[in-house]
C-alpha positions as CSV (number, residue, x, y, z in Angstrom):
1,X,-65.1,-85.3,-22.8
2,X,-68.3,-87.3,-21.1
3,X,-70.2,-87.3,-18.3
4,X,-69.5,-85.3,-15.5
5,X,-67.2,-83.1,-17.1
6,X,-69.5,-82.0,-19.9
7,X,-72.3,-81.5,-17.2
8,X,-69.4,-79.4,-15.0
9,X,-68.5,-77.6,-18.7
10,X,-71.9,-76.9,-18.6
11,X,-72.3,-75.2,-15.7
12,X,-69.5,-73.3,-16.4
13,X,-71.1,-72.0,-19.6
14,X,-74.6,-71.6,-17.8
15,X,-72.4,-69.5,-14.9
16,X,-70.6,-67.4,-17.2
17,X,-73.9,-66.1,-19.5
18,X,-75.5,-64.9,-16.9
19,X,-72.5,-63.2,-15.3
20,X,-72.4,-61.7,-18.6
21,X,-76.1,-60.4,-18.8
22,X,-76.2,-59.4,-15.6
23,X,-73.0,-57.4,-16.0
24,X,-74.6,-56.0,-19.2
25,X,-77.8,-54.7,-17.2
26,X,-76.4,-53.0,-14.5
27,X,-73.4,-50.8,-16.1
28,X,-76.0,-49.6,-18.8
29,X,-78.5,-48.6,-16.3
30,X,-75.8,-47.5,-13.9
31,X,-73.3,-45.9,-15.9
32,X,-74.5,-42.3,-15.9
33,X,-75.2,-42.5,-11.9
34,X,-71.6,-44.2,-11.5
35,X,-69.9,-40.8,-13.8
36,X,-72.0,-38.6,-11.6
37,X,-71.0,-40.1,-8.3
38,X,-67.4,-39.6,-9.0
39,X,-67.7,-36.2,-9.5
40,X,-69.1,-35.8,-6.2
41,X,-66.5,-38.3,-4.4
42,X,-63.9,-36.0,-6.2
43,X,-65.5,-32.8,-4.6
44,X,-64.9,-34.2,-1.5
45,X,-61.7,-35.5,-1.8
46,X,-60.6,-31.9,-3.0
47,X,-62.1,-30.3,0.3
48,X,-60.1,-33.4,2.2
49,X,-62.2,-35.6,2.8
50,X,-61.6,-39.4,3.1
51,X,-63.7,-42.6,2.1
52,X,-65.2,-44.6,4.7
53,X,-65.9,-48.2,3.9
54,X,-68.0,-50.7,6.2
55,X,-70.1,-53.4,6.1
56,X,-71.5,-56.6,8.1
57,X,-70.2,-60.1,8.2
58,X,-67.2,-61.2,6.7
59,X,-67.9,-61.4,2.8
60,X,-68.9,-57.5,3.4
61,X,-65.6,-57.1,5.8
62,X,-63.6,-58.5,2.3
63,X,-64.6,-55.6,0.1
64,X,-64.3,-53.1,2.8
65,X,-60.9,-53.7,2.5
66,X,-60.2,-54.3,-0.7
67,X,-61.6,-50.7,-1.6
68,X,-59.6,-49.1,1.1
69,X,-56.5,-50.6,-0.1
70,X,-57.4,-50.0,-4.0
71,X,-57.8,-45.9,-2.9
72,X,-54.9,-45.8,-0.9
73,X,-52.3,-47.6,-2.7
74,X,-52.9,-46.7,-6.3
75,X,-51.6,-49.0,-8.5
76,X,-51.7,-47.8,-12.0
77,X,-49.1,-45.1,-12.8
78,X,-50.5,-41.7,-12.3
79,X,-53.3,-42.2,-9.8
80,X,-53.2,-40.2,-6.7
81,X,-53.5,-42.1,-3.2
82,X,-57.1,-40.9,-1.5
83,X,-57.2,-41.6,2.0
84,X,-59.8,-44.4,3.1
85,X,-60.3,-46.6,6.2
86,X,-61.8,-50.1,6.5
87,X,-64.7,-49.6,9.7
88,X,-66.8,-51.7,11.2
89,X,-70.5,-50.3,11.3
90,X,-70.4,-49.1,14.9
91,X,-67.2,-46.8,14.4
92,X,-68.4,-44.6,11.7
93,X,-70.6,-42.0,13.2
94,X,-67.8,-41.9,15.9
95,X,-64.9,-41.5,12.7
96,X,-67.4,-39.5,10.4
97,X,-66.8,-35.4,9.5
98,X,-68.8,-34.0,6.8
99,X,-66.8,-34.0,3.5
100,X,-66.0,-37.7,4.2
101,X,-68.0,-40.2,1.9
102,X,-69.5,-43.4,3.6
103,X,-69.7,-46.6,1.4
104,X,-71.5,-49.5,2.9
105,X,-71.2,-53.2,1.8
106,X,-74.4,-55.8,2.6
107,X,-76.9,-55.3,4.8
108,X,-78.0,-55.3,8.0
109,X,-79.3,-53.1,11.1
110,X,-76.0,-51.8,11.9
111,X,-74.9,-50.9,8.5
112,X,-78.2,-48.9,7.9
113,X,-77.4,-47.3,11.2
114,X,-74.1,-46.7,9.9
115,X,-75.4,-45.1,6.8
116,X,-77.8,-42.9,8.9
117,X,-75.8,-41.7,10.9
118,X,-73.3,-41.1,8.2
119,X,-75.7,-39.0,6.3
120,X,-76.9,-36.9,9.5
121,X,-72.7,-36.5,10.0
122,X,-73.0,-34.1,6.3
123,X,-71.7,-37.6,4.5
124,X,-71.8,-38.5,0.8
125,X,-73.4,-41.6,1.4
126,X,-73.1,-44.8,-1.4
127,X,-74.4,-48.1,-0.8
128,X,-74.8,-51.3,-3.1
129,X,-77.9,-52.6,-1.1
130,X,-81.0,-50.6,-0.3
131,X,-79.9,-49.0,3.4
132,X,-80.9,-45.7,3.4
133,X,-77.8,-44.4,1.3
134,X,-78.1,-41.3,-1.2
135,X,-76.8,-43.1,-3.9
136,X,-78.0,-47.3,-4.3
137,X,-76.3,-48.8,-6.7
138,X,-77.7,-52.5,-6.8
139,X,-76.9,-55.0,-8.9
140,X,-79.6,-56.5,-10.7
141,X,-79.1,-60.4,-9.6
142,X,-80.4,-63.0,-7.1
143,X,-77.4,-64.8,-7.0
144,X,-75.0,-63.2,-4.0
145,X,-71.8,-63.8,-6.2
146,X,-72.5,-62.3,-9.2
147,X,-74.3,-58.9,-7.0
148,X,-70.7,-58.9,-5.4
149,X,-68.8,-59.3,-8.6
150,X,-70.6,-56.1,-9.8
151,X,-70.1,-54.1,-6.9
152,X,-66.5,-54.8,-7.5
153,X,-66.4,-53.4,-11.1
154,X,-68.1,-50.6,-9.9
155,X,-66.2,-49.6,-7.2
156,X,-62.8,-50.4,-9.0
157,X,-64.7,-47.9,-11.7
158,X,-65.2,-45.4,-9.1
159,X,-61.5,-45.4,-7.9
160,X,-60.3,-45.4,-11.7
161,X,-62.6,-42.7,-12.9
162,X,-62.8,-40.4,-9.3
163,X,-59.2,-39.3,-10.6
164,X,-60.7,-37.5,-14.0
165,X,-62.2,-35.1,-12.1
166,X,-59.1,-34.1,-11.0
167,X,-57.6,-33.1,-14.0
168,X,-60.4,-30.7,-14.2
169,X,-59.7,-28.8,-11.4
170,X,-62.3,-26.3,-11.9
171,X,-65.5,-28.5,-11.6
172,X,-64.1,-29.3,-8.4
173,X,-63.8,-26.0,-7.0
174,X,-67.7,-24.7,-8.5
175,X,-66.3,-21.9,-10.7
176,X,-68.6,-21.1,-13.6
177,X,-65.2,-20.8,-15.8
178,X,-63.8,-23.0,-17.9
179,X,-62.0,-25.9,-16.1
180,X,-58.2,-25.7,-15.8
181,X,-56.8,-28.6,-17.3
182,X,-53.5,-30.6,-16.1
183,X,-54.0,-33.9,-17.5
184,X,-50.9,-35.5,-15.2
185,X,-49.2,-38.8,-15.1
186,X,-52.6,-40.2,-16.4
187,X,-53.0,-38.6,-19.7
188,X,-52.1,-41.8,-21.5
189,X,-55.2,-43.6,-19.8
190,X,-57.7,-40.8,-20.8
191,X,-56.9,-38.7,-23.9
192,X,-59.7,-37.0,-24.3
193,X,-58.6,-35.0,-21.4
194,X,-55.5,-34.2,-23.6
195,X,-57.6,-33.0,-26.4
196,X,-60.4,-30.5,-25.6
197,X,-61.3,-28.5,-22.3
198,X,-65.2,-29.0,-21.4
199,X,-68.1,-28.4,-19.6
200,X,-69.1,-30.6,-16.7
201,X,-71.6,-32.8,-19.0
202,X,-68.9,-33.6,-21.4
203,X,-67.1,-34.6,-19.0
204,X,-69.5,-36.7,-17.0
205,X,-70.2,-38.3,-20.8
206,X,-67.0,-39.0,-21.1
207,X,-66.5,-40.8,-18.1
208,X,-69.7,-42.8,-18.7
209,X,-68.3,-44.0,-21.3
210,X,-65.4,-44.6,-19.7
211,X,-67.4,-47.3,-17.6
212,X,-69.5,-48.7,-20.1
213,X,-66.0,-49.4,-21.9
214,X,-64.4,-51.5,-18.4
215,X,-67.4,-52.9,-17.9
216,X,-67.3,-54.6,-21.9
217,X,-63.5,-55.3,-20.7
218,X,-64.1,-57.2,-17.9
219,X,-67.2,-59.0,-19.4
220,X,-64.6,-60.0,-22.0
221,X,-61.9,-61.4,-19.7
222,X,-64.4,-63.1,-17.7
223,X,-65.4,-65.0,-20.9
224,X,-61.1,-65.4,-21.7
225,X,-60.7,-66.9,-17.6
226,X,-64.1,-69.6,-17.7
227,X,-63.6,-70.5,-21.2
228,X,-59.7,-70.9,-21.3
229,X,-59.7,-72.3,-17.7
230,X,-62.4,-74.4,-17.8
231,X,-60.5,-77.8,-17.5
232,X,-58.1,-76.5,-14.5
233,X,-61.4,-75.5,-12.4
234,X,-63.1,-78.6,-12.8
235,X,-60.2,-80.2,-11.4
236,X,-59.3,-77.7,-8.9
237,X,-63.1,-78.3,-7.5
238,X,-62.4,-81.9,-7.4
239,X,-59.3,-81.3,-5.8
240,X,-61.1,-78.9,-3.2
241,X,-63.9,-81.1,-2.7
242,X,-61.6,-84.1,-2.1
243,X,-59.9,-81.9,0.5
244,X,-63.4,-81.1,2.3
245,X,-64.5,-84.6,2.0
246,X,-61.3,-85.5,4.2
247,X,-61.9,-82.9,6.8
248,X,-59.0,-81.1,5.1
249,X,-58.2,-77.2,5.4
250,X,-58.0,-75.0,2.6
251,X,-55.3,-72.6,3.3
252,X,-56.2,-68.6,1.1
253,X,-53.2,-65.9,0.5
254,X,-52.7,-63.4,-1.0
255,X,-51.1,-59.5,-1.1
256,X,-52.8,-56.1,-1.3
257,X,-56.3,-56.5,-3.1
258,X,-55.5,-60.3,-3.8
259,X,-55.6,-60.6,-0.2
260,X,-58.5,-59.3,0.5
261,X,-59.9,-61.9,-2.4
262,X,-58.7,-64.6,-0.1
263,X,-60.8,-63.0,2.6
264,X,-62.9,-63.2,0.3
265,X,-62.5,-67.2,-0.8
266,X,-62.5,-67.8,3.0
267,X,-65.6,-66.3,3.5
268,X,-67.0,-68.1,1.1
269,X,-66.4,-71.6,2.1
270,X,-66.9,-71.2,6.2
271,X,-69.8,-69.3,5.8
272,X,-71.5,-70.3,2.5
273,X,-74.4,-68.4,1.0
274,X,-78.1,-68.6,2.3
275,X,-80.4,-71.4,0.6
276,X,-77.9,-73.7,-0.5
277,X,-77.8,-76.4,1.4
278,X,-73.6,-76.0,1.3
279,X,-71.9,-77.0,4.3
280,X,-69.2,-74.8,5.9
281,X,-65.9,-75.8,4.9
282,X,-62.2,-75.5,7.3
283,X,-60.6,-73.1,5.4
284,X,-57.5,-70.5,7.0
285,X,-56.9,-66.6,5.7
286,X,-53.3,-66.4,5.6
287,X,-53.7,-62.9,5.9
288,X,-55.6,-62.2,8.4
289,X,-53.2,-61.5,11.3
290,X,-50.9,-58.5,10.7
291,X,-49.1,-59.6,14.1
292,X,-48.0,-62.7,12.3
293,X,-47.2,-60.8,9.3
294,X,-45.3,-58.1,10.6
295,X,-43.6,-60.8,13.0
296,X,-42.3,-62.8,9.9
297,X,-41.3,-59.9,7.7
298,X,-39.3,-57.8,10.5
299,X,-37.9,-61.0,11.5
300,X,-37.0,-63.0,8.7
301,X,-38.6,-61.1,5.6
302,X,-41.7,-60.2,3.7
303,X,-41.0,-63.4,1.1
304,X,-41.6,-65.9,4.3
305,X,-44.8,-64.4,5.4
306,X,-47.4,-67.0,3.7
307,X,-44.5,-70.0,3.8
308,X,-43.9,-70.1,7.5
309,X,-47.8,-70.0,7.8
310,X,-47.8,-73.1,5.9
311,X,-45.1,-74.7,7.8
312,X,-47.3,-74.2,10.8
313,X,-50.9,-75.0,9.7
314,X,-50.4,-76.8,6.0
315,X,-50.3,-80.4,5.6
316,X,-50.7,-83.8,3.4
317,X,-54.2,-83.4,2.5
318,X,-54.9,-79.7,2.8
319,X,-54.8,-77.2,0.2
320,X,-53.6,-73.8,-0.7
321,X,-55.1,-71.4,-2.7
322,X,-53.0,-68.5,-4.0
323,X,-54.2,-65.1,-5.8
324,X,-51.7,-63.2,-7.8
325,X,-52.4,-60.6,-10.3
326,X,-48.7,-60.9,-11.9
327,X,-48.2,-64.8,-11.4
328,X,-44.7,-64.0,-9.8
329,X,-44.9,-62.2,-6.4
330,X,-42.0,-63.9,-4.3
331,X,-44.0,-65.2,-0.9
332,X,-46.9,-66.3,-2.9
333,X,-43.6,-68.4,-5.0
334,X,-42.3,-69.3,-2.0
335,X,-46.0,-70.3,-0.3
336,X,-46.4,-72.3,-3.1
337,X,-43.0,-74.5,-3.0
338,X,-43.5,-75.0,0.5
339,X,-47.3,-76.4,0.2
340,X,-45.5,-78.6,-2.6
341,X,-42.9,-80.1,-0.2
342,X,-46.0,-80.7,2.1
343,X,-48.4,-82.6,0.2
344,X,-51.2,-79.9,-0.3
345,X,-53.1,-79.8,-3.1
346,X,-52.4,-76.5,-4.6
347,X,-54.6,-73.9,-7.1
348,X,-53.5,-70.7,-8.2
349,X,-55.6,-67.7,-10.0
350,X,-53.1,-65.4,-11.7
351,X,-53.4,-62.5,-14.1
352,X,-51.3,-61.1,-17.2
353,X,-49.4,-64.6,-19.2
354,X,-49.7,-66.4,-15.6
355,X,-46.0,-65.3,-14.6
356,X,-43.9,-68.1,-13.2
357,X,-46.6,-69.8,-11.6
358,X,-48.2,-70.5,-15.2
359,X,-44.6,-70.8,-16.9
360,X,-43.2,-73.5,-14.5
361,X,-46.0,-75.4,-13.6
362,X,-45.6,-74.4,-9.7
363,X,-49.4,-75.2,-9.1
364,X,-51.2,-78.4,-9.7
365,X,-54.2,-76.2,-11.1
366,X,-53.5,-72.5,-12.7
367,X,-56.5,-70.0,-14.5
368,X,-55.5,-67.3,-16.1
369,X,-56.8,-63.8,-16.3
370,X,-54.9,-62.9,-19.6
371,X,-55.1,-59.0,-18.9
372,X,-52.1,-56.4,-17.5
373,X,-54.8,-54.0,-15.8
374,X,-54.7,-55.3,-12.3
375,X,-58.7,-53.7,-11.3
376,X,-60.6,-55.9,-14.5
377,X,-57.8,-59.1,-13.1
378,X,-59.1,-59.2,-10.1
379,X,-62.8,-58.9,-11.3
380,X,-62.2,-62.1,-13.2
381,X,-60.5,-63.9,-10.7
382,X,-63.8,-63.1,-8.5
383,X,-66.1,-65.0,-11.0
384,X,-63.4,-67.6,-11.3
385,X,-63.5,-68.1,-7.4
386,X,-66.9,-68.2,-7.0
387,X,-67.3,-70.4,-9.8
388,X,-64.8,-72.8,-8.3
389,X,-66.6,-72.6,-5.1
390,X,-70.1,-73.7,-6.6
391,X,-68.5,-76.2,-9.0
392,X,-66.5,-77.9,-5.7
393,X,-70.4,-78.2,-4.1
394,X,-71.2,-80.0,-7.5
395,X,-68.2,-82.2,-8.1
């Protein structure tokens, strides 16, 4: 290997370490505010309170959703489903009540209104810029990406970990007793609940170190995803950067919190980050209409949703990028096929052994996020997009 692709190898390497140290940073400063946080987001769940994500601009609008979805439909065994809406800015202090808790994503006038407003409304507020929140937690990087990557891991850690507190019903509820223990459906996740009953700071030590241990996960799969799939990102950015060249579209999907990272990736190339010098780039979010959507899966079915989208907007010098945590969900298969029969260039991020997708060679370009917990997936098919995106610019 010569020339360009060692300098793209490179950059991969260059990408990756400071991912790393910046991931390092943050979840040991952080780790002790993040286990004291979730005790007070459980405290207000318990009284019924919900969680209120917003933000500015569409990056922001990406993770508003992708936290909503991640609290309402749990998806590791066990977890309970929390009730949390995606808002813009302006609708909190009309949606607000007092045990809610207000998160806010990015920056901005309206989001600091939001988050004032929030707080005056008798809400927990959390924030991972400085707006006026109670609780700040902000990464420790320049770079946009990486702050966002981290805000991911910790609010994926703030979903996983909110649910301890649960299991110790009596820190929820203030009694100076002894907690009442019911470890649950999630015992096999966290055993020390299983083994002793404790006093809050146990506990809060115990989940700290319960974040400080996803955060060395994901640190480590990030590593497995650049390393492993450095030779399928340097050609997918060629491939995307051929398709921008042409004035080509590139066409995002996927479902639940993979669709929100195609928000996300779409975000990301028409509105690129400040200082650059990037261009905007066409790119579609397949799912971004739920009128569509819902049109396609009452009519026809859920596995045609992202294929009939192709049909209408895909072509012979487009491309399609799919996100799939398990490599085999049927309309991103079927998406996939149909971009094929079309003549798009096609990429796909996938998580676990790379499911069918990785098995059968249905995408010209595959990395894989070899992990089975779908939160710490995700998190490395973040750094894998984002270092797609900045390797495209550079190809």
């Amino acid at each position: 290997m010569s020339g360009p692709a060692v300098t793209g190898v490179d950059r991969i390497g260059a990408l990756l370490d400071a991912r790393v140290a910046a991931n390092e940073r943050f979840f040991a400063a952080e780790a002790d505010r993040l286990a004291r946080v979730c005790h007070r987001m459980a405290e207000r769940f318990a009284r019924g309170g919900r969680l209120l994500a917003f933000g500015e601009g569409p990056v922001a609008a990406s993770d508003v959703r992708h936290v909503a979805v991640e609290f309402v439909h749990p998806v590791i065994v066990g977890k309970r489903a929390l009730p949390a809406l995606g808002l813009a800015p302006g609708d909190v202090a009309l949606l607000a009540a007092p045990d809610d808790v207000a998160l806010a994503f990015g920056s901005g006038d309206a989001t600091a209104a939001a988050v004032a407003g929030a707080r005056a409304a008798g809400c927990l507020t959390l924030a991972f810029t400085a707006v006026g929140a109670e609780w700040e937690l902000v990464p420790p990087a320049d770079d946009p990406f990486v702050a966002q990557e981290l805000a991911e891991t910790a609010y994926h850690v703030l979903w996983e970990l909110v649910h301890v507190f649960f299991e110790h019903r009596g820190l929820l509820e203030g009694r100076s007793a002894a907690p009442v223990h019911d470890t649950g459906a999630s015992s096999f996740l966290y055993p020390f609940l299983a083994e002793r009953e404790d006093d809050l700071d146990a506990v809060l030590a115990d989940v700290r170190a319960s974040a400080l241990a996803k955060a060395a996960e994901v640190s480590a799969l990030r590593a497995q995803t650049l390393t492993d799939g450095r030779v399928a990102l340097l050609a997918a950015a060629g491939a995307l950067r051929a398709c921008a060249d042409a004035g080509g579209t590139v066409l995002a999907l996927g479902n639940g919190g993979s669709a929100t990272d195609a928000m996300d990736a779409v975000a990301d190339l028409r509105t690129p980050p400040p200082g650059r010098g990037w261009p905007a780039r066409r790119a579609l979010d397949l799912t971004a209409d739920p009128a569509i959507l819902t049109a396609i899966a009452n009519d026809i079915g859920p596995e045609a949703i992202f294929a009939r989208q192709v049909i209408a907007y895909g072509g012979a010098g487009d491309a399609l990028l799919a996100l799939s945590t398990s490599g085999g969900s049927g309309n991103v298969l079927a998406a996939l096929a149909e971009a094929r029969r079309r003549g798009l260039a096609t990429i796909a991020l996938v998580g676990y052994d790379g499911g069918r997708i990785a098995a059968e060679g249905l995408a010209d370009h595959v990395v894989v996020s070899r992990s089975e917990h779908i939160p710490r997936i995700q998190e490395a098919q973040a750094s894998a997009w984002h270092v797609l995106r900045e390797l495209m610019e550079a190809a």
